[in-house]
N, C-alpha and C positions, 0 to 999 in steps of 0.2 A: 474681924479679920478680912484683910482682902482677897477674894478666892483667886485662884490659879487656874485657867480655864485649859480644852485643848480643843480648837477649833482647827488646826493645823499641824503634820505632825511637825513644822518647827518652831513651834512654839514651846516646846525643851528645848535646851541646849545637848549638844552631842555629846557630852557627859551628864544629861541627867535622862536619855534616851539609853542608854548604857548601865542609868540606876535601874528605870524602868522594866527594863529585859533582866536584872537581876532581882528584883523582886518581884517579877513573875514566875521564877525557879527556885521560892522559896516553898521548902514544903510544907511549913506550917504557917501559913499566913497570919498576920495578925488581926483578930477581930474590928478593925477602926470601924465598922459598921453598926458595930453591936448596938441593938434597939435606933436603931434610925430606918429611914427610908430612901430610895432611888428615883427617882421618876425618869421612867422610859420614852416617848415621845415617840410613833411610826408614823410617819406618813407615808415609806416604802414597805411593801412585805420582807418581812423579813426570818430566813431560818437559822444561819452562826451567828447573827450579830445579836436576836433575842434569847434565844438558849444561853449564848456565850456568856451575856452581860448579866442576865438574871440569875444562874447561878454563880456568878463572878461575884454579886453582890450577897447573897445568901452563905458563901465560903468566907465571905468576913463580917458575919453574923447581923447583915441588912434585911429587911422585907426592899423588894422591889416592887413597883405598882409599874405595870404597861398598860400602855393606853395609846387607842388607836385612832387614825385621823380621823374614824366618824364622832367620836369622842370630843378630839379635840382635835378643829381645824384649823390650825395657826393661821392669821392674817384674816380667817374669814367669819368664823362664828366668834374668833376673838383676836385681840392683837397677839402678836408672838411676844412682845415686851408685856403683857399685862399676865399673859401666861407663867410668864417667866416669874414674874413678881409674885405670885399666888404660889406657884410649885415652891419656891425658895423660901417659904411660910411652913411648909409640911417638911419636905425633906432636905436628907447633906447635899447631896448631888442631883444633874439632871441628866440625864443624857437624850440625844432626838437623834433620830434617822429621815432627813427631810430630802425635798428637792431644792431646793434654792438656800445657798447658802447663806445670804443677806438673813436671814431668817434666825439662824443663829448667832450672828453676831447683834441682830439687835436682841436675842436672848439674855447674851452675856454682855451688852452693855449694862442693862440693867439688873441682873442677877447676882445675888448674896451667898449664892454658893456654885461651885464650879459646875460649870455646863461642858457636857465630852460631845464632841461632835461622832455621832456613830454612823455616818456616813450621809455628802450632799454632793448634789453632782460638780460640786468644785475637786472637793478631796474623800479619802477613806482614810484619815491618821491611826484608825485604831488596828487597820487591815495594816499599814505599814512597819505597825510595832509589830504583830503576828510575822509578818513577811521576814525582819530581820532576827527576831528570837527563833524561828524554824532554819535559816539561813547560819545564823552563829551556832546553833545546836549540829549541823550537818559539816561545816565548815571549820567551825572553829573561831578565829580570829579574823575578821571579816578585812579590815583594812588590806589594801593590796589585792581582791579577788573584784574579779567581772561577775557583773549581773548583765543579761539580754532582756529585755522585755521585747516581744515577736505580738503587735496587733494594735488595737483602736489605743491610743493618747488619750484616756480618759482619766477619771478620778482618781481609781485604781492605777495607773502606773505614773498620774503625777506621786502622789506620795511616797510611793514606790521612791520614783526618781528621786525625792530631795531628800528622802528617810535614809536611801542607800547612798548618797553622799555626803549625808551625815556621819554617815559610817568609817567613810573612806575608803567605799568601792568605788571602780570605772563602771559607769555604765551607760548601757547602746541602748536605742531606742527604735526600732524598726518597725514602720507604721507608713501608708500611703500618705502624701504630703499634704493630704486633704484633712488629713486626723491627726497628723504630727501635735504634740503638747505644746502650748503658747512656748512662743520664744522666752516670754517673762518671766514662765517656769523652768526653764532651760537656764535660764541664768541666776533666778534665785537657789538653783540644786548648783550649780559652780563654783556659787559666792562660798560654798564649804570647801575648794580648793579642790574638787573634783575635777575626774575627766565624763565629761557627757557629750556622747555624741548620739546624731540622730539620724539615720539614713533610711534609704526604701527598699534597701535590700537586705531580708533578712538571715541569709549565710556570712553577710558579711559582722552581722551584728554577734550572733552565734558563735563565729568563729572563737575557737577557745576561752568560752567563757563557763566559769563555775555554774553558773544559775543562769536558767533559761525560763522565764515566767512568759504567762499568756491570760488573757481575759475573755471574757466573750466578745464579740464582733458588734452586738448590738445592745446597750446597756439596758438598765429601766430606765424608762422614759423612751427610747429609744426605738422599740419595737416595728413601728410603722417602716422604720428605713431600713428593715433587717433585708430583704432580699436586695436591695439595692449595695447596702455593707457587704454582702458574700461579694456581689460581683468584685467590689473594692478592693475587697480582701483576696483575691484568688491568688495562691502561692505565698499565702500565709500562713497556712496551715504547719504548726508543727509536730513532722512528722518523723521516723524512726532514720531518715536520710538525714533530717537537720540536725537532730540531737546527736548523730555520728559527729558534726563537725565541732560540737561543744570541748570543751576540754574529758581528759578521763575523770570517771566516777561523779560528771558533773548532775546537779538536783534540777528535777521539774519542779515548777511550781505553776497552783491555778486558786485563785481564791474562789470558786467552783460559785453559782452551778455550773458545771460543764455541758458545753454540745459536741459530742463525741464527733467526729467524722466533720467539724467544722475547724475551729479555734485551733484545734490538736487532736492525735489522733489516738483512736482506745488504746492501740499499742503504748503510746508515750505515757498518757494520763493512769493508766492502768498497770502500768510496769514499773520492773525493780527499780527506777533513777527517778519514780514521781515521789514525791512526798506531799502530796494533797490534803491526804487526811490528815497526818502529822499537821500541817497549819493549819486545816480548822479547828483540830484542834488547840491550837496556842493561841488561837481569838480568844481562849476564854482568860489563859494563864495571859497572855497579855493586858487585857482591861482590866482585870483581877489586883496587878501591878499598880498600870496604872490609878486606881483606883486608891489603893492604897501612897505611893507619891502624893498627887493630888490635894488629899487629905491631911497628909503631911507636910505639905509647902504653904500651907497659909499666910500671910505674911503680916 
């Protein structure tokens, strides 16, 4: 069979992103795991994305095996393609949380069973299925509603961006012009018939929109230029003045961890319109989903 990969969250099509979110709201999942194995892959620390995915895998009756990059350090104690070849010998699926995403594409050039990308500093597709199954849970029928993303153009609100125009939301993007997301990705989230815009001010982006998302200011990998990011950032912060301009009843969201008093503020992330924990929690019924998809699309 030739496996189905998900290295990007468009790599479904917007109806099979649509399956995905319904079968991670199924309550009795189906075993497709049963007596096989997962191989997790870190090379980033991680706390929703390995809780998420290993009980993900265990709820449809898998063993998951994690393994960390002193373990295995793709590209350098061994190629990432001959990893890949070996893992795809033991178990159904792979998943990897890397930095460089070339890394798993030559994973899944050569790999015999589906490799999920669980996050590189290109994209987060599995954070983007979470994003819009917590968003359709809160909202409802997503097509027609504004999303805002307020901060850094990184992995987290590409996916964001072309997951929620898969959807057939509008969505704003309000980031310093120095962080704004490639143009390339500005017009691959389009190419679904979206409106995406992207400006540097963010009341404007805000202005009555359903969902107001935020990330942190300095990613992993990033660290070294965080005090320089704040300066960046300054009047980015979303605060209980910005979310006034949102539309009514509109939802916070932050795929956490948060820095209170940075990114947004305890009031916002900590009050009645956040739904934070509700999404980390659907990290897990999201890969859960996919997971099961996946396994079912072999072709």
């Amino acid at each position: 069979m030739t496996p189905r990969h998900f290295l990007e969250i468009d790599d479904l099509t917007p109806a099979e992103v649509v399956e995905v979110l319904d079968l991670a709201e199924e309550p009795s999942p189906p075993r497709v795991l049963a007596g096989k194995g997962v191989a997790l892959l870190f090379e980033k620390p991680s706390l929703r994305t390995r809780n998420a995915t290993e009980l993900a895998v265990v709820q449809l009756g898998g063993h998951p095996v994690s393994l960390r990059f002193e373990e295995v350090d793709l590209d350098v104690r061994e190629p990432a393609a001959d990893v890949a070849r070996v893992l795809s010998r033991y178990h159904t699926a792979i998943g990897a949380r890397v930095f460089e995403h070339a890394k798993l594409e030559r994973m899944a050039a050569v790999a015999t069973v589906p490799v999920v990308n669980l996050l590189s500093d290109d994209g987060h597709p599995c954070q983007a299925l979470a994003d819009l199954l917590t968003m359709r849970q809160a909202l409802g029928e997503l097509a027609g509603r504004t999303v805002a993303y307020v901060g850094d153009g990184n992995n987290v609100c590409r996916s964001l961006m072309i997951g929620a125009a898969m959807a057939g939301m509008t969505v704003r993007v309000a980031t310093p012009p120095a962080f704004a997301p490639a143009p390339a990705d500005v017009e691959r989230a389009r190419a679904f018939g979206a409106s995406i815009e992207v400006t540097a001010r963010p009341a404007e982006a805000v202005e009555g929109a359903d969902v107001v998302y935020t990330d942190v200011w300095a990613s992993m990998g990033k660290e070294a230029e965080a005090e320089e990011r704040r300066r960046a950032f300054e009047g980015f912060t979303i605060d209980g003045r910005l979310m006034a301009a949102a539309a009514p009843g509109a939802v916070f969201l932050h795929c956490l961890p948060v820095h209170r008093g940075e990114e947004v503020a305890a009031s916002v992330v900590d009050g009645p319109q956040s739904q934070v924990f509700e999404l980390a929690e659907n990290r897990l019924h999201g890969v859960r989903g996919l997971f099961v998809f996946l396994l079912r699309s072999g072709a």
